[in-house]
C-alpha positions in Angstrom: 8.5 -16.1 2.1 10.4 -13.7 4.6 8.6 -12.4 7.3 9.3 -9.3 9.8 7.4 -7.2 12.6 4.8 -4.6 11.6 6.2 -1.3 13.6 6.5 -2.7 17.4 3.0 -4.1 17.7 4.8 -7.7 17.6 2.3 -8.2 14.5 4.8 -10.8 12.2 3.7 -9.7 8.5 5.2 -11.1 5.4 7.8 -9.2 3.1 5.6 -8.6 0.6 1.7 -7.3 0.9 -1.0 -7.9 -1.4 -3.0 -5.2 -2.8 -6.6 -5.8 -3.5 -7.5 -2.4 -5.1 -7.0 -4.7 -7.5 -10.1 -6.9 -7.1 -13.8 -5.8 -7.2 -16.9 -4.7 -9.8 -16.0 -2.7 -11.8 -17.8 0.9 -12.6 -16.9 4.0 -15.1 -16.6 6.2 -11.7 -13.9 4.1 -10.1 -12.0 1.7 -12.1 -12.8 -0.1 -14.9 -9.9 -2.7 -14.7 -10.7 -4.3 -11.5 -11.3 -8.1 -11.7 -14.5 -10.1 -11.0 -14.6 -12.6 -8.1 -13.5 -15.7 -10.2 -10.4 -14.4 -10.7 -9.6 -12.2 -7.8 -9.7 -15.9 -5.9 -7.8 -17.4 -8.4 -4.9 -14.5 -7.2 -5.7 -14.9 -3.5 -5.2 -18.6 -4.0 -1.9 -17.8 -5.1 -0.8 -16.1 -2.5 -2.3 -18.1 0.5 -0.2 -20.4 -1.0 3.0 -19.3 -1.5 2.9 -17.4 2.1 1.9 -14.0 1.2 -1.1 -13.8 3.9 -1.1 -9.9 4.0 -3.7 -8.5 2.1 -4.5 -4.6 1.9 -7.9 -3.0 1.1 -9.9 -0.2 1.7 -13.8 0.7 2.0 -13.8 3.1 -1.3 -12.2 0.2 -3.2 -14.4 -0.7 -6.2 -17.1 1.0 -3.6 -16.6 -1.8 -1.0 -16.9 -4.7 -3.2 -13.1 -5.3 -3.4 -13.4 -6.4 0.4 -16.4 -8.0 -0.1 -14.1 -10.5 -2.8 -11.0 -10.2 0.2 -13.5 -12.0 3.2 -15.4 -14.0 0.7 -12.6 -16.1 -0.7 -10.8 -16.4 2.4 -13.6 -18.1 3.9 -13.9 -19.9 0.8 -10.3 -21.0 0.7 -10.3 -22.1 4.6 -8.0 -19.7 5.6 -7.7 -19.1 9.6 -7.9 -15.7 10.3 -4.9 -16.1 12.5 -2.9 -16.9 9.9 -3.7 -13.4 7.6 -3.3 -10.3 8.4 -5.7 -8.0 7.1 -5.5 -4.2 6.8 -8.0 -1.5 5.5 -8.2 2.3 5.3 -11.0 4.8 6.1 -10.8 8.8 4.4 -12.2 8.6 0.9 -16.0 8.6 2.4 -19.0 10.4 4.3 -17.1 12.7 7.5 -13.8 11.8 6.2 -11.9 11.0 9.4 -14.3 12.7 11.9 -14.9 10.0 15.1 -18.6 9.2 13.8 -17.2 8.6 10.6 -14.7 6.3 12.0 -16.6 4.5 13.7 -19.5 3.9 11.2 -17.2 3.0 8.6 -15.0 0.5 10.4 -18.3 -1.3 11.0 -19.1 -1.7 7.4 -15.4 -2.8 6.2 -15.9 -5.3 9.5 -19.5 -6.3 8.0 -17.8 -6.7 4.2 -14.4 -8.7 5.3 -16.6 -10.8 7.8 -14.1 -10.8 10.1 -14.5 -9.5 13.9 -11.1 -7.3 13.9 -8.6 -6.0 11.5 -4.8 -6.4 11.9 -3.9 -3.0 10.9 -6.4 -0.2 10.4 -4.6 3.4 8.7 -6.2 6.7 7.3 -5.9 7.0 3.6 -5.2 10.4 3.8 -5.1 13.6 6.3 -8.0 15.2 7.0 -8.1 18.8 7.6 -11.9 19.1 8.9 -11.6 17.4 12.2 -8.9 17.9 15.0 -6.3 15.1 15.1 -7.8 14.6 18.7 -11.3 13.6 17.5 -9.0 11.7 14.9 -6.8 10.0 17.3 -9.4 9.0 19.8 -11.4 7.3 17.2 -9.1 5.1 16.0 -7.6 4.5 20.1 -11.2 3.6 20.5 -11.1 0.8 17.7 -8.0 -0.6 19.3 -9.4 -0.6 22.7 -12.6 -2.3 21.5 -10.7 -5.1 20.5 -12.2 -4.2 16.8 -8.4 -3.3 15.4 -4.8 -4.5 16.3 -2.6 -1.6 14.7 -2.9 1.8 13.6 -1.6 3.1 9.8 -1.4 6.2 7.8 -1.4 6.6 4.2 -0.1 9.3 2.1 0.2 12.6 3.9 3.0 15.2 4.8 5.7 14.7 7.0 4.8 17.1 9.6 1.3 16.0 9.4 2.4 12.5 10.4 4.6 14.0 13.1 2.1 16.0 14.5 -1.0 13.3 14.7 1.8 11.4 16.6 2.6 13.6 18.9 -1.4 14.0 19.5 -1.4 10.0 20.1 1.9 10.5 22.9 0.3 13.3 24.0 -3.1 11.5 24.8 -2.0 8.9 26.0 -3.8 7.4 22.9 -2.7 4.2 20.2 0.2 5.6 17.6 0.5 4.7 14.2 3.0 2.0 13.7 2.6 1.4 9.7 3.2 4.0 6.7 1.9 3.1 3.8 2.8 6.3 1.2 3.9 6.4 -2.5 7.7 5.0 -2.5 9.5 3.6 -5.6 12.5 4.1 -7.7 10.2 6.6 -9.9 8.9 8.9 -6.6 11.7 9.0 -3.8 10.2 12.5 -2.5 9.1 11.1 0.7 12.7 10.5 1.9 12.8 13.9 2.9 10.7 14.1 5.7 8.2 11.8 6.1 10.1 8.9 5.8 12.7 10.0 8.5 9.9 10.6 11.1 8.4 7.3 10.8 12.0 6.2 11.6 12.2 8.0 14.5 9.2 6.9 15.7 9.9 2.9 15.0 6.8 2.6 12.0 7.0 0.1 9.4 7.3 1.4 5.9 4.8 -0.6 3.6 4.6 1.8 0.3 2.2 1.1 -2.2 2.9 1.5 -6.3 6.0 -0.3 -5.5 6.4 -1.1 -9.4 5.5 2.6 -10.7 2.0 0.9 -11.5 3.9 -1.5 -13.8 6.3 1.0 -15.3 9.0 -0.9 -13.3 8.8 -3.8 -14.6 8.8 -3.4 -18.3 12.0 -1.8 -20.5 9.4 0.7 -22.5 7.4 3.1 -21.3 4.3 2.4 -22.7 2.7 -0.9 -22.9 -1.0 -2.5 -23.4 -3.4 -3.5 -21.1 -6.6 -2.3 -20.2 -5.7 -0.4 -16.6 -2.7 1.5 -18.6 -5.5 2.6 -21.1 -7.6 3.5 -18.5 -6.5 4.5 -15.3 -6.8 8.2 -15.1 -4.7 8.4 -11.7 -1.5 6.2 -13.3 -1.2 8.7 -15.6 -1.1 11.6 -13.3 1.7 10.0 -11.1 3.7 9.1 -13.7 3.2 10.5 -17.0 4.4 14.1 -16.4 8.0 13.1 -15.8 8.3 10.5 -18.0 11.5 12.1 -20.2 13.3 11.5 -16.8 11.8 8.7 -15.7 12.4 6.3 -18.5 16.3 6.9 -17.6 15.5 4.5 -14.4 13.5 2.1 -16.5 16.0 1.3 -18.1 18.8 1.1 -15.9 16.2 -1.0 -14.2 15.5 -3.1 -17.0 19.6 -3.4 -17.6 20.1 -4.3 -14.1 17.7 -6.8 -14.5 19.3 -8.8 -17.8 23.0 -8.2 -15.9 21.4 -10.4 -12.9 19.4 -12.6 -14.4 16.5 -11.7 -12.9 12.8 -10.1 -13.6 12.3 -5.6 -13.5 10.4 -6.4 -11.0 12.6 -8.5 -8.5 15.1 -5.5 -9.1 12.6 -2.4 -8.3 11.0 -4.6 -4.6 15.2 -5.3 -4.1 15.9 -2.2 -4.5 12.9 -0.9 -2.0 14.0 -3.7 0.8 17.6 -2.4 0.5 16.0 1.3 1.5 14.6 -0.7 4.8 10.8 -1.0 3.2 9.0 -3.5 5.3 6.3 -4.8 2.6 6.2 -3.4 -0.3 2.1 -3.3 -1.8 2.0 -5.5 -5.1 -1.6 -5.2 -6.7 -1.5 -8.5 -8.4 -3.2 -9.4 -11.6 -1.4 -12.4 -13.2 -1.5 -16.1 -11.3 1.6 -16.9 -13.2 3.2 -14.0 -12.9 2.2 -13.2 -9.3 3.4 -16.9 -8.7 6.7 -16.3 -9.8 7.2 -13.5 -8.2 6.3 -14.4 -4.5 8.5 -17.7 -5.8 12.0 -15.5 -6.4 14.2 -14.9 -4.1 14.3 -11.8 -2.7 17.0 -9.8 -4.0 20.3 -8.2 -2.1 21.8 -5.8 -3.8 24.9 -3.9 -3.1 26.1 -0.3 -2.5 27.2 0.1 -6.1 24.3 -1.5 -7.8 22.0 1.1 -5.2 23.8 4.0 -6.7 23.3 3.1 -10.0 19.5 2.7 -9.5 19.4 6.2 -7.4 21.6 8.0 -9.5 19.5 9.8 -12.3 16.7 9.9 -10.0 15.7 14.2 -10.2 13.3 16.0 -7.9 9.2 15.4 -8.4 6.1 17.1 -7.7 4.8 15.4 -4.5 2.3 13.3 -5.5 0.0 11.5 -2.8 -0.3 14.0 0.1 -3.5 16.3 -0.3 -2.9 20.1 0.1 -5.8 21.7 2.2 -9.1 21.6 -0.1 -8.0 19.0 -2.6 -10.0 15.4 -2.9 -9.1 12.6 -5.3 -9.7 9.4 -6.0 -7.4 6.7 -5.6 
């Protein structure tokens, strides 16, 4: 397993992150294809293992059971917690991002993950009822407390992102040296602006739905398994574009046979060739999640970028909440 720096915090990370929305209870007002505990250890096992010690979570996942699953079987497993590197988010609850809320809510994912800190700590989304300085402050506070190493954002609008930075320069305060936003071959709109300012202000790029939510890593569109047939957010990220989108599937799923190599290997190749640090990977196969932290990372080259990028045609943004507007993730 590769490894890098998260932002310039010094935090080493792997190259690939494992998402635990994945894991939890399940319930018909979340998501009903979430695995129980048996299994979700089975996965962490895996990637313990084979050097993937970055897990992502977040206290609306599964309603706080999926890091419940994340600290249980890492104590169960004997892992140091020097040797992971856990992140979580805070938005999707009571107060949203306002300091009280912050501050209450960290405890809880604290008291869930039992763990005394957290590696990297982001907003899941922007919050338009509190001032970016209550925001800020809250999260500075964390970091100074010794409660959180690093600061994140989640999906939101470039300028957004640029502005609550310039409140953090401003202030004096912690900035945010980790993006995690929606970035695949499927949904590139983010390379217009919010991408470039994370740049320009040194932040780490770990996107989540690296693989489309699976449509990246098989040649047909539509395929069985319980979270395609039930996931009501998959469907809205993907399904209205499909025509268009099924063009990149299968130039994926061509470039994949040319090299030998899995959909898969070729969509995270092709998202570490645009500079991503750690691409998200909710995992939900041992074998398969095996293999893949197993494979060589994949190089590819100028020619084999363009033919990914080429049929790729503009989107509706998808991820960033305009003014008013709360979903689920």
């Amino acid at each position: 397993m590769e490894w890098t720096e998260l932002g310039r915090t010094g935090i080493r990370i792997p190259r690939i992150c494992v998402g635990c929305m994945t894991f939890g209870e399940r319930s018909a007002d979340f998501h009903q294809w979430t695995l129980g505990y048996g299994d979700s250890r089975d996965l962490i096992r895996v990637a313990l293992e084979e050097g993937a010690c970055f897990f992502d979570t977040a206290n609306c996942y599964s309603h706080g059971t999926s890091e419940e699953f994340l600290g249980r079987a890492l104590r169960e497993l004997g892992a140091r917690r020097d040797e992971v590197v856990i992140a979580s988010k805070v938005y999707f609850n009571e107060g949203q991002l306002s300091a009280l809320a912050i501050a209450r809510e960290a405890e809880g994912t604290l008291r869930r993950l039992g763990t005394d800190y957290l590696d990297l700590y982001l907003i899941h989304r922007f919050d338009y009822g509190h001032p970016p300085e209550e925001t800020m402050a809250a999260l500075d506070a964390l970091v100074r407390a010794g409660k959180v190493r690093a600061l994140g954002a989640s999906s939101m609008y470039g300028y957004q992102f640029h502005n609550l930075q310039l409140c953090a320069d401003r202030l004096g305060l912690t900035p945010f040296s980790a993006l995690q936003n929606h970035y695949n071959l499927l949904y590139r709109e983010d390379e217009r602006e919010l991408i470039p300012v994370a740049r320009q202000y040194g932040v780490s790029l770990i996107p989540y739905s690296p693989l489309a939510s699976g449509h990246l890593c098989h040649a047909e569109w539509d395929y069985r398994s319980l979270r395609s047939g039930t996931d009501r957010a998959r469907r809205q990220k993907y399904d209205a574009t499909r025509e268009q989108d099924q063009v990149i599937v299968s130039r994926v799923a061509e470039m994949a046979a040319r090299l030998g190599v899995g959909m898969a290997e070729v969509a995270l190749g092709w998202l570490w060739g645009r500079g991503v640090a750690a691409p998200i990977v909710g995992p939900a196969d041992p074998v398969r999640f095996r293999q893949l932290l197993r494979a060589q990372p994949l190089r590819l080259g100028e020619g084999e970028m363009r033919f990914l990028e080429e049929p790729y045609r503009a989107h509706e943004v998808v991820g960033a909440l305009p003014e008013g507007q709360v979903v689920v993730p």
